[in-house]
C-alpha positions in Angstrom: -68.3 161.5 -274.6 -65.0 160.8 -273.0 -65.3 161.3 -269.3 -63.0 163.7 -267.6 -60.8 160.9 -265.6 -60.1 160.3 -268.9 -58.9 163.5 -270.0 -56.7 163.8 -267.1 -55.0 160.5 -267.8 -54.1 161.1 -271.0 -53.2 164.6 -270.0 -50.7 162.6 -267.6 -49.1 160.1 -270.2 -47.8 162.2 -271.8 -45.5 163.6 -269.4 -43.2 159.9 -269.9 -40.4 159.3 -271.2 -40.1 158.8 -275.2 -38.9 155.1 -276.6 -36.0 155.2 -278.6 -36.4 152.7 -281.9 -34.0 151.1 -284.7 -33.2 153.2 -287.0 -31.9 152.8 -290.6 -28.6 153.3 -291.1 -25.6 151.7 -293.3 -22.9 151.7 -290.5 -24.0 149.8 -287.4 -23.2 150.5 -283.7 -22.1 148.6 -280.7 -22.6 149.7 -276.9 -22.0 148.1 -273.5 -25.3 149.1 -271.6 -23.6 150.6 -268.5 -19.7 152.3 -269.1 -18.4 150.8 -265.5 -18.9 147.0 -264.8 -18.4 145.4 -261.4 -16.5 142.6 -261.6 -18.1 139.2 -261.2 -21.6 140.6 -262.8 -23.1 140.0 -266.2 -22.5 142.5 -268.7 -25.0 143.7 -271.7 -23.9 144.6 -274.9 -25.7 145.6 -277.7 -25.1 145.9 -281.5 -27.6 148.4 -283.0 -28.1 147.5 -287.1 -30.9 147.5 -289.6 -28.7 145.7 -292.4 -28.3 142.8 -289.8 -31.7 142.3 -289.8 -31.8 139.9 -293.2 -35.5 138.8 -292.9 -34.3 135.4 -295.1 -36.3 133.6 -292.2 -39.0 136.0 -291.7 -40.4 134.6 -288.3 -37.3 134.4 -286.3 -34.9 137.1 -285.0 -31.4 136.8 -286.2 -28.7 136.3 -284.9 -24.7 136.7 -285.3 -21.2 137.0 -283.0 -19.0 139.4 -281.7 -15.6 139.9 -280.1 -15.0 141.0 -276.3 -11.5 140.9 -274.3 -9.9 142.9 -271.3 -6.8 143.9 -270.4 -6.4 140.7 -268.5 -7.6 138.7 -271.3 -6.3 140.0 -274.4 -7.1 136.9 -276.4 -11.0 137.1 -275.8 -13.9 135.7 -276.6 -16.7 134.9 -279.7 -19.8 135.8 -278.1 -23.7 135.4 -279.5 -25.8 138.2 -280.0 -29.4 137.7 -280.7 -32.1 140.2 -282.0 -34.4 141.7 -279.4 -37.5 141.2 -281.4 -38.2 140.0 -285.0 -37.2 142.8 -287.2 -35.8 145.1 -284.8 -32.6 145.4 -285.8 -31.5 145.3 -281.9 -29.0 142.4 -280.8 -28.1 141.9 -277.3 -25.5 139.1 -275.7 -24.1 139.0 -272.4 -20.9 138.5 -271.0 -19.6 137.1 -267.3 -17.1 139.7 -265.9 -14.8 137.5 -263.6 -11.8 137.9 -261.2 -10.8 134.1 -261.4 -12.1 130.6 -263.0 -11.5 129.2 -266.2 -12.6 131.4 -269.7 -15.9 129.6 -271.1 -17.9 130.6 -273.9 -19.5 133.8 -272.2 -16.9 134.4 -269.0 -14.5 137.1 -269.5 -11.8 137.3 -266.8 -10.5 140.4 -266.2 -9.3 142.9 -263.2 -10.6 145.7 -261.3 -9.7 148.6 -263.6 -9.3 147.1 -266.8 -10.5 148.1 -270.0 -13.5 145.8 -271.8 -13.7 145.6 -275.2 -16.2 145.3 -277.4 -15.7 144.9 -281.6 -18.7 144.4 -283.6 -17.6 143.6 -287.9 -19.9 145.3 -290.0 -19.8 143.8 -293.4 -22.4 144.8 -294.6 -21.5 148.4 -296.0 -22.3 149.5 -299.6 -20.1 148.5 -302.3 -18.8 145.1 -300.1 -16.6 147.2 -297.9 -16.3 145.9 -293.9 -15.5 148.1 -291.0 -14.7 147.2 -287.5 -16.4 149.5 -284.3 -15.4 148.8 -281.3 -16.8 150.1 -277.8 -15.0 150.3 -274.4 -16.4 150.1 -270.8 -14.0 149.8 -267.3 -14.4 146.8 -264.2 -15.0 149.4 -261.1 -12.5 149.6 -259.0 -13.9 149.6 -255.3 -14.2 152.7 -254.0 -12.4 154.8 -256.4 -14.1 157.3 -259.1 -13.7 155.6 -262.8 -13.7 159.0 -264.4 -10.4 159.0 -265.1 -10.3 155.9 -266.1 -13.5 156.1 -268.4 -11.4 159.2 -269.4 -8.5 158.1 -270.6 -10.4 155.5 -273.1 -10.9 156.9 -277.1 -13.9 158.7 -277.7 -14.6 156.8 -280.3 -15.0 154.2 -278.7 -17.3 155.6 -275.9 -21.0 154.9 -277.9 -23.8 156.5 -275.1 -26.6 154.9 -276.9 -29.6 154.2 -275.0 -30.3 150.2 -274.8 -33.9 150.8 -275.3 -35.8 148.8 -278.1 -39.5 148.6 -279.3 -43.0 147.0 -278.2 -42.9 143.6 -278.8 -45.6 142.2 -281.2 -47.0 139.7 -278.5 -47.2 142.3 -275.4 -49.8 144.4 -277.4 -51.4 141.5 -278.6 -51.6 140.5 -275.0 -53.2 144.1 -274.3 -55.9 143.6 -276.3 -56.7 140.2 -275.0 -56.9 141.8 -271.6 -58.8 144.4 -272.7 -61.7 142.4 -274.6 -61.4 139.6 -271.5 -59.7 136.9 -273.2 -56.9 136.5 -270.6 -56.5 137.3 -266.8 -54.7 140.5 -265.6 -51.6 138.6 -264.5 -50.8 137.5 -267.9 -51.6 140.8 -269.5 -48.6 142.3 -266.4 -46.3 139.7 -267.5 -46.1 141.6 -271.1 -45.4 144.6 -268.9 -42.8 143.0 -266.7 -41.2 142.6 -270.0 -41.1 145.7 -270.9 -39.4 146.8 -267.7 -36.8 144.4 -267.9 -35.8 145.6 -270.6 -35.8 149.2 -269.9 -38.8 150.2 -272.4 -40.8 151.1 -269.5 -38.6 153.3 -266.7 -39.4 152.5 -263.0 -39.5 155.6 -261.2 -36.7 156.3 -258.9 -38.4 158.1 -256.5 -40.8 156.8 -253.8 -44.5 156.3 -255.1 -46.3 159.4 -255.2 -49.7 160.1 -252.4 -51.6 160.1 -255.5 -51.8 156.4 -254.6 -55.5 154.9 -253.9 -56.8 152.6 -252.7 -60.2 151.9 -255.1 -58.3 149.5 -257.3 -57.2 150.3 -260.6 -59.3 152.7 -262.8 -61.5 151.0 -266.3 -59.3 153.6 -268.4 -56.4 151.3 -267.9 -58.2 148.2 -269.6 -59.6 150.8 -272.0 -56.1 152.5 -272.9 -54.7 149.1 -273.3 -57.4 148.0 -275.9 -56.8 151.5 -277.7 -53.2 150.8 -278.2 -53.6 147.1 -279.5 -55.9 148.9 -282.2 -53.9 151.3 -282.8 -56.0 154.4 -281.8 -53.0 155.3 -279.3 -49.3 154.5 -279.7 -46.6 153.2 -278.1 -44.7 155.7 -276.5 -48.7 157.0 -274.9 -49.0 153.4 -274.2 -45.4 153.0 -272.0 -45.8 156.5 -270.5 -49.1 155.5 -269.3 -47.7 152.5 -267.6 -44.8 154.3 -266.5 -47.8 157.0 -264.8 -49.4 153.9 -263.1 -45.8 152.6 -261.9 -44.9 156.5 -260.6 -48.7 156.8 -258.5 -49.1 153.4 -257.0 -51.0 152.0 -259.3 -49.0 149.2 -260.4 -46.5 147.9 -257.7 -43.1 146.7 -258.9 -41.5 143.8 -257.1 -37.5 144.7 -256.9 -36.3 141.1 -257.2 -37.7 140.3 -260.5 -39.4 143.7 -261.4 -42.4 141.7 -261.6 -45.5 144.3 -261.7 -48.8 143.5 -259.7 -52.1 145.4 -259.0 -52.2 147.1 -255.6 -53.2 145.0 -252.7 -52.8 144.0 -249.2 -50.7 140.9 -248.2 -51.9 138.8 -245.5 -49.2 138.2 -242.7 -48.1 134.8 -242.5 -47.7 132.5 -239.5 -45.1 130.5 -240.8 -42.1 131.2 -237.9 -39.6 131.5 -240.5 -41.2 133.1 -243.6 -42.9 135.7 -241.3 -39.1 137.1 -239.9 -38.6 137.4 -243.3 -41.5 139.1 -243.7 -40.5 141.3 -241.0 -37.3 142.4 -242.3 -39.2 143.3 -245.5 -41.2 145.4 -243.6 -37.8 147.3 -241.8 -37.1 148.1 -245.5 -40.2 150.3 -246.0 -39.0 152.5 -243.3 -36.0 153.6 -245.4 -37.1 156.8 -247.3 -34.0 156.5 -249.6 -35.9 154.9 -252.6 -32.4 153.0 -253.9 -31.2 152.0 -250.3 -35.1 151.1 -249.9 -34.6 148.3 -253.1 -31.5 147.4 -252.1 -32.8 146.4 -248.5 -36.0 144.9 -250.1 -34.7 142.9 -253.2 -32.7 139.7 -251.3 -35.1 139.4 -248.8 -38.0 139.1 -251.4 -36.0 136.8 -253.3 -35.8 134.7 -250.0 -39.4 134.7 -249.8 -39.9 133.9 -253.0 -37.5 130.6 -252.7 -39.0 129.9 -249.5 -42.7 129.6 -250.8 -42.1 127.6 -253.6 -39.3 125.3 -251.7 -41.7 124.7 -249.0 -45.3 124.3 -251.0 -44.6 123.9 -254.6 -43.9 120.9 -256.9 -40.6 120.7 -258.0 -39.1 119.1 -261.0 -35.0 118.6 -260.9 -33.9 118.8 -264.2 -29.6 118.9 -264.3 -28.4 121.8 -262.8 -32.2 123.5 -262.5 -34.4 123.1 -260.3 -38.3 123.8 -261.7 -40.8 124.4 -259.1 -44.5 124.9 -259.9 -47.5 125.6 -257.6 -49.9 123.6 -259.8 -53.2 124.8 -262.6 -55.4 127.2 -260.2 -52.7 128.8 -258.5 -51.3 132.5 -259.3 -50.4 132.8 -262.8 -51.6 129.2 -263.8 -55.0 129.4 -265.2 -56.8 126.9 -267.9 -60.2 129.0 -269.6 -62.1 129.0 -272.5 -62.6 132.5 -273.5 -66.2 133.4 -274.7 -65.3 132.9 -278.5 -64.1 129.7 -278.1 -60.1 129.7 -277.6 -58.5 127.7 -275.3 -55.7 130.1 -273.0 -53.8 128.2 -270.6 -50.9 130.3 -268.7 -47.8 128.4 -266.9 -45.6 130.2 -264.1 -42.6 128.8 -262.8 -39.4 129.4 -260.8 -36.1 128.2 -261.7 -33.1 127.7 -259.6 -29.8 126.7 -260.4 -28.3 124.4 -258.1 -24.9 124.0 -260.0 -21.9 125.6 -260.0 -21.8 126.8 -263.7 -24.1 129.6 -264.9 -26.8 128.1 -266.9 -29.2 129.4 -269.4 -32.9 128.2 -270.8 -34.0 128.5 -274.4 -36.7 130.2 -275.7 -36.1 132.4 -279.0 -39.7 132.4 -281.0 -42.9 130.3 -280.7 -40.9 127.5 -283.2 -37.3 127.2 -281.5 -38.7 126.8 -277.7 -37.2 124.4 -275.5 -41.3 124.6 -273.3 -44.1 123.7 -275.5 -47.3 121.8 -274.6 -48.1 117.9 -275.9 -51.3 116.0 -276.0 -49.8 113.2 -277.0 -49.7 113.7 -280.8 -49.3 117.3 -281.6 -47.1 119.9 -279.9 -48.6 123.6 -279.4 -46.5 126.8 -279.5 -46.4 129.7 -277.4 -48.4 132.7 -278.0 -46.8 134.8 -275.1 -43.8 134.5 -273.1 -40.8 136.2 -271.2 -37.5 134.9 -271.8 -35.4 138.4 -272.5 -33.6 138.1 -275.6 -34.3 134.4 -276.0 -33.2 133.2 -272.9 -33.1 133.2 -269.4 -29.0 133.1 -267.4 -28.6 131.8 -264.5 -25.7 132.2 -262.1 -25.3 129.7 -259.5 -27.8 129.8 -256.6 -29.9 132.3 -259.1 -33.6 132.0 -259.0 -36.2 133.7 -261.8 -39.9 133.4 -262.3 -40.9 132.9 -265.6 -44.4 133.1 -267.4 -45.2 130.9 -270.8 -49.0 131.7 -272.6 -50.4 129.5 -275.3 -53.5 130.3 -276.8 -54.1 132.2 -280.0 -51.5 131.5 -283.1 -49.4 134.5 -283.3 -47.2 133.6 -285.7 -43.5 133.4 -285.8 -43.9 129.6 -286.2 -46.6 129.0 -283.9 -49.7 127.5 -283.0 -53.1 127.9 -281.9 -53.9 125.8 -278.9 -56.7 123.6 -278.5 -58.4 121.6 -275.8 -59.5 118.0 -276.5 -61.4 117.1 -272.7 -60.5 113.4 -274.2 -57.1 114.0 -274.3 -54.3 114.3 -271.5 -51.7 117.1 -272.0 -48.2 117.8 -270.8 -45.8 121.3 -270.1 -42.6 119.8 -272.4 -39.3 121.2 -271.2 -36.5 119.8 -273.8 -33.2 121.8 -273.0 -29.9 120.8 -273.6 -29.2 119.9 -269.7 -32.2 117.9 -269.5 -36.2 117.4 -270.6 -39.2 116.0 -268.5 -42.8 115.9 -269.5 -45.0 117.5 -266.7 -48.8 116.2 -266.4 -51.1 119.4 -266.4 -55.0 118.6 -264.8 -56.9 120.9 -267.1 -60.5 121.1 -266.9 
């Protein structure tokens, strides 16, 4: 008999907000994700279309180009948009909004004020016809409402589409893993960290509720996530669950990475230095203004974050980034053998660009990965991971945590991975700027 904490949970979830999916359709769409850009910031854009997803390589997302300019730089600029997730019909590039510097293949210099453009070339209508949509967003002019502005630019070309795509595949497979034991609860939150960054799950924008306790989080967590990785639930109960836990304290979210972690209480430190840090972190709790609250909060924990690993961690300098890594046995790098057998090993990182240029890793599906793991004769693919969109941009002096599970095969090109105690293995980064082998100590 389900118990009544039960019933009250799931009389909760549903109170969430719904996902928005692809839909079929034989014109496609394009979007920027927010209508007013600050200038020198990245900028979304997405290209919403089923036909684009052409499943001739059925394990890997597709990919294709698009055209952005400004006023300021009318001739533009080709820019890659990759699929969010294997047959999702969701594709997402970026674009550098800058005042100054020379164009490169994703920086688009413009002014405060100016128009952005956006043209996406659908060719894929019935009969062979093409059509061209294009979508318009402004560079904020400090100070000043861009109503007018936003105004004065066609309707048509003003698409208020929500940039919000589907569960992945691998973060419900994580879910039941969790659920049945197989991995740790900080590699089942790094499928939700996924999901936050890219806006599936909502973080509250309010301060956490006094519903908040302190007796740890409930079994019907575990439980719901096992229900939706069988199906019994589905994904929108699933994300407004989470979004519940997020909204009562259950799950904390950090603001510099919106990485989410169980409740608990932080030991002060006594380093000098990382402890006034910790001290203006704590000035920030005082504000009551939730926004004001994360804006106070999310450099300083970034600082903290740089600090630790700069000051304890291993670090690996591979051209312009900077790889540091606390070692197997330390927060979100664990070795096991789960009771059936498999071999799970999780790898967390942080990477810092120390260049000039912005600077993006690689990772698209299990088979076109610039991290895998070597034993000296076979490589092994990733069965989780948490590049958004295929990659992870950098901007210079940037820093990003990121979290890479191999264990079960999930498909998409990938592997299953198994331990050999005769054999020694390595974390393989091969990237473009630069490739080292890293020597793990499992055991």
């Amino acid at each position: 008999m389900m118990n009544k904490w039960m019933v009250i949970a799931f009389s909760l979830i549903l109170m969430g907000t719904p996902m928005v999916f692809a839909e079929s359709s034989n014109t496609g769409i394009i979007y920027w994700d927010k209508e007013i850009v600050s200038i020198n910031s990245f900028a979304d854009i997405y290209v919403k279309d089923n036909d684009m997803n052409k499943k001739e390589y059925p394990n890997f997302a597709d990919k294709f180009t698009i055209t952005v300019w400004s006023d300021t730089s009318p001739a533009g600029l080709e820019i890659l948009v990759v699929e969010t997730g294997v047959y999702s019909g969701i594709f997402k590039g970026s674009v550098y909004v800058a005042d100054s510097g020379d164009p490169t293949k994703n920086r688009l210099i413009s002014a405060p004020g100016d128009i952005l453009y956006a043209k996406y070339v659908d060719s894929t209508l019935p009969h062979g016809g093409t059509t061209e949509i294009v979508s318009g967003a402004v560079v904020k002019i400090s100070g000043k409402n861009m109503d007018d502005v936003l105004n004065s630019i066609d309707p048509m070309m003003r698409h208020m589409t929500s940039a919000q795509n589907e569960v992945p595949a691998w973060v419900k497979t994580n879910a039941g893993w969790w659920a049945d034991g197989t991995i740790s609860e900080s590699e089942f939150l790094s499928g939700i960290e996924f999901l936050i960054t890219n806006d599936i799950i909502v973080v509250p924008s309010t301060a956490v509720s006094s519903e908040s306790s302190d007796d740890g989080v409930p079994a019907w967590v575990k439980t719901n996530a096992g229900w939706w990785a069988d199906g019994t639930i589905t994904d929108g109960e699933f994300v407004n669950g989470i979004q519940h836990m997020i909204k009562i304290g259950l799950i904390s979210v950090s603001a510099t990475s919106q990485t989410p972690q169980m409740t608990s209480e932080a030991p002060k430190s006594t380093d000098t230095e990382l402890a006034a840090l910790e001290a203006e972190l704590e000035k920030c709790s005082e504000i009551k203004v939730s926004y004001k609250r994360i804006d106070c909060e999310k450099p300083i924990k970034k600082a903290i974050t740089l600090y630790k690993h700069k000051a304890n961690a291993e670090r690996f300098e591979i051209g312009p980034i900077t790889y540091y890594w606390f070692g197997i046995g330390s927060e979100g790098n664990e070795f096991v053998i789960s009771p059936t057998g498999q071999a799970i090993l999780s790898i967390r990182m942080l990477a810092e660009n120390t260049s000039s240029e912005i600077t993006a890793m690689h990772c698209t599906s299990p088979s076109i990965c610039s991290y895998d793991i070597w034993d000296g004769s076979k490589a092994f693919k990733y069965s989780g991971m948490d590049f958004t969109s295929g990659e992870i941009v950098l901007n210079p002096g940037d820093t990003r945590e990121f979290n890479i599970l191999f264990g079960p095969n999930i498909g998409y090109g990938g592997t299953k991975f198994e331990y050999d105690s005769s054999k020694t293995y390595y974390f393989r980064i091969n990237e473009d700027f630069g490739s080292a082998n890293i020597l793990l100590e499992l055991e």
